[in-house]
KEMIKOL-55677 format. One record per residue: chain; x, y, z of N, C-alpha, C in turn; residue number from 1. Coordinates in nm, 3 decimals, always signed. Example, Ala and Ser with C-alpha at 12.3 -4.5 7.8 and 13.67 -1.06 7.14 Angstrom:
<pts>
A:+1.319:-0.569:+0.780:+1.230:-0.450:+0.780:+1.320:-0.330:+0.780:1 $
A:+1.285:-0.225:+0.708:+1.367:-0.106:+0.714:+1.290:+0.003:+0.787:2 $
</pts>
This chain:
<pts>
A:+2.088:-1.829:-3.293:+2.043:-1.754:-3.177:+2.016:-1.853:-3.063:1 $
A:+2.049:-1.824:-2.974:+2.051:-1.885:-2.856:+1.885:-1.860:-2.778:2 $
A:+1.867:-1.948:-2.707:+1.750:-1.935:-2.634:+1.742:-1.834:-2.559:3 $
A:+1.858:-1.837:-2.452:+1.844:-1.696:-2.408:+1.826:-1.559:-2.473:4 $
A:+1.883:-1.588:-2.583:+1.845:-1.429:-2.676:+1.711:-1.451:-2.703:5 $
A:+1.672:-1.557:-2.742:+1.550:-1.549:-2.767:+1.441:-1.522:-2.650:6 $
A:+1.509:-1.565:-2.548:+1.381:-1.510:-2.431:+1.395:-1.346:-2.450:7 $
A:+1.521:-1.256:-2.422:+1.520:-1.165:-2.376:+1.446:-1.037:-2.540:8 $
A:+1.462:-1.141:-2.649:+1.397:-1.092:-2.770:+1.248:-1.089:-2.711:9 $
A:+1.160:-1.192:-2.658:+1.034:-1.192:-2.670:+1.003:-1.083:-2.562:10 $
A:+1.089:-1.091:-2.431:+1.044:-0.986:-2.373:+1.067:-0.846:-2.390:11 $
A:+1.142:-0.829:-2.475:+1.149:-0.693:-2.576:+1.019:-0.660:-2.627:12 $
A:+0.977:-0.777:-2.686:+0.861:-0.779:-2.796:+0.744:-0.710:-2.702:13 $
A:+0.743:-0.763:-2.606:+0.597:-0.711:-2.471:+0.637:-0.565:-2.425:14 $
A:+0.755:-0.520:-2.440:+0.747:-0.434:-2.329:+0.792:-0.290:-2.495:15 $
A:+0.835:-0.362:-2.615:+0.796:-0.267:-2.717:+0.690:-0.220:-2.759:16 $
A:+0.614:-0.339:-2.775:+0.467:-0.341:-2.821:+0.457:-0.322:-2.993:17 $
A:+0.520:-0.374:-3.045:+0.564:-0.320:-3.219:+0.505:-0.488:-3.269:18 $
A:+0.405:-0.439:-3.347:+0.339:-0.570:-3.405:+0.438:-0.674:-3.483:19 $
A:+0.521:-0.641:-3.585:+0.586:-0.746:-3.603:+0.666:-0.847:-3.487:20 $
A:+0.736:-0.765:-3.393:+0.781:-0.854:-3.266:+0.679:-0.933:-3.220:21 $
A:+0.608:-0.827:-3.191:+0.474:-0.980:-3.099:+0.421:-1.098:-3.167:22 $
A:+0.469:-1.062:-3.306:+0.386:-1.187:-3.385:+0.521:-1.287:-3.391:23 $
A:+0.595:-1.253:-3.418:+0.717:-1.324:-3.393:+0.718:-1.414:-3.267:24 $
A:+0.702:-1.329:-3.164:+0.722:-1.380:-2.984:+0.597:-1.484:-2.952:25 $
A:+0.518:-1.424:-3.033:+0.379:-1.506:-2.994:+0.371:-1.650:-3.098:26 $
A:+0.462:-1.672:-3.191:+0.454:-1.762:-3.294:+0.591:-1.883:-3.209:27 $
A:+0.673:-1.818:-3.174:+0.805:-1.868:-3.111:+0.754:-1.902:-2.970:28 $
A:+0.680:-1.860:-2.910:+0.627:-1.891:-2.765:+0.534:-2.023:-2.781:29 $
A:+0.443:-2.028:-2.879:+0.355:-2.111:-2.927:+0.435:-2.260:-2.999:30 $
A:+0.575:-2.222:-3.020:+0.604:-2.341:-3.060:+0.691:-2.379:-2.960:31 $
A:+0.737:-2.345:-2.836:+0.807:-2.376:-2.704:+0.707:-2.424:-2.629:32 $
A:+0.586:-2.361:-2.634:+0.454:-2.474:-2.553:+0.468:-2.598:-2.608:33 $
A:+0.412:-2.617:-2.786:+0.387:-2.717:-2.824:+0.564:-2.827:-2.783:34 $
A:+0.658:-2.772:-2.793:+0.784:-2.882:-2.781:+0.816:-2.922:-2.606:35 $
A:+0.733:-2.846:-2.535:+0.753:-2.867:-2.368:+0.681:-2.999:-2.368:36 $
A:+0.757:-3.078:-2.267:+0.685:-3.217:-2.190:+0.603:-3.183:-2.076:37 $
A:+0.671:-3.117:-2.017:+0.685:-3.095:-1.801:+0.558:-3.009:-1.838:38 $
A:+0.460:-3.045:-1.769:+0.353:-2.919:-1.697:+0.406:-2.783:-1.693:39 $
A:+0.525:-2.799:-1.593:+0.536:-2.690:-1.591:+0.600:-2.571:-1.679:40 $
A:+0.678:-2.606:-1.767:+0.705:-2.574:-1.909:+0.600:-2.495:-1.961:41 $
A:+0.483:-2.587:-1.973:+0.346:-2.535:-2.025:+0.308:-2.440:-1.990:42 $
A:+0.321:-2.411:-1.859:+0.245:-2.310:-1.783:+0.338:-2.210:-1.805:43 $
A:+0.465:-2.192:-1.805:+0.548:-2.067:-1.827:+0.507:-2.022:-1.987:44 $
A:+0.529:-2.092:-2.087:+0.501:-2.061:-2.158:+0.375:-1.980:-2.227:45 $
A:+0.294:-2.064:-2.171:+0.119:-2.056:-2.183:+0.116:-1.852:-2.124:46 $
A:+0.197:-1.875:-1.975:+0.192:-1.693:-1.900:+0.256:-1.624:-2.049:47 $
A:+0.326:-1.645:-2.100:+0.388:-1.551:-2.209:+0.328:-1.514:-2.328:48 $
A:+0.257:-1.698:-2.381:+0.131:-1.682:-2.516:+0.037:-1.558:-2.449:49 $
A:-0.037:-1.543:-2.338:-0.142:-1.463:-2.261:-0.112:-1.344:-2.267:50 $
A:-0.018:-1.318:-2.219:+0.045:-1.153:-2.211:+0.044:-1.132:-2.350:51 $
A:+0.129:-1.205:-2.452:+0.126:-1.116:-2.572:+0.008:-1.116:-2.667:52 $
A:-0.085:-1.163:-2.605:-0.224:-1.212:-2.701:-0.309:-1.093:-2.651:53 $
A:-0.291:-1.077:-2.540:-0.361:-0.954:-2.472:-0.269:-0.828:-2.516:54 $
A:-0.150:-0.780:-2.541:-0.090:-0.699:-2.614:-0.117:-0.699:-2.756:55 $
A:-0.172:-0.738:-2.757:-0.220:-0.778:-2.960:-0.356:-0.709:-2.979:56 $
A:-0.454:-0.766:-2.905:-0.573:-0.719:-2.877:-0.509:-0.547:-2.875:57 $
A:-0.521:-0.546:-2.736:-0.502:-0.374:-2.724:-0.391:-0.316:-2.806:58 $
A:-0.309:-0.366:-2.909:-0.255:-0.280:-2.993:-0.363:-0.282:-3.117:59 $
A:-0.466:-0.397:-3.127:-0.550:-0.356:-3.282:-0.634:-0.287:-3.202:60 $
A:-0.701:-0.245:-3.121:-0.818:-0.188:-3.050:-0.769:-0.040:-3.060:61 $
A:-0.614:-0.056:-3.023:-0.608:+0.117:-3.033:-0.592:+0.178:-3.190:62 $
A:-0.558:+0.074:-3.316:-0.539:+0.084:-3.432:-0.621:+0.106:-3.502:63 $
A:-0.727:+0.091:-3.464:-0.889:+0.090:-3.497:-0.930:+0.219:-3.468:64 $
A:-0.915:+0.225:-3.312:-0.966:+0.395:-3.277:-0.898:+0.494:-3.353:65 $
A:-0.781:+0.494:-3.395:-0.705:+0.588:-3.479:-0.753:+0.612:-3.620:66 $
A:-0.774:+0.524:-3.660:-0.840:+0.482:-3.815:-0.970:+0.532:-3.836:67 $
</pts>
């Protein structure tokens, strides 16, 4: 798989909201931080860990209220 698939996979993952993807996107995002040099690398990445960490949250918060 190519990187690009893999970006357009993770942003699938955010805009699905389906827990196995995000854990995937958020595990694969987390290891593109850790292999970035450039600052700015970091920081793109870091915006993507955030979004799907906050999609995680509010998918167990609503999993909870259901339960």
């Amino acid at each position: 798989m190519t990187r690009f698939k893999e970006l357009r996979r993770v942003e699938r993952a955010i805009e699905d909201t389906r827990k196995p993807e995000l854990l995937w996107a958020l595990n694969y995002c987390r290891m593109r931080y850790n292999d970035s040099k450039m600052k700015n690398g970091k920081k793109y990445w870091n915006q993507f860990i955030r979004r799907i960490e906050k999609d995680l949250v509010a998918l167990e918060s609503v999993t909870k209220k259901t339960t």
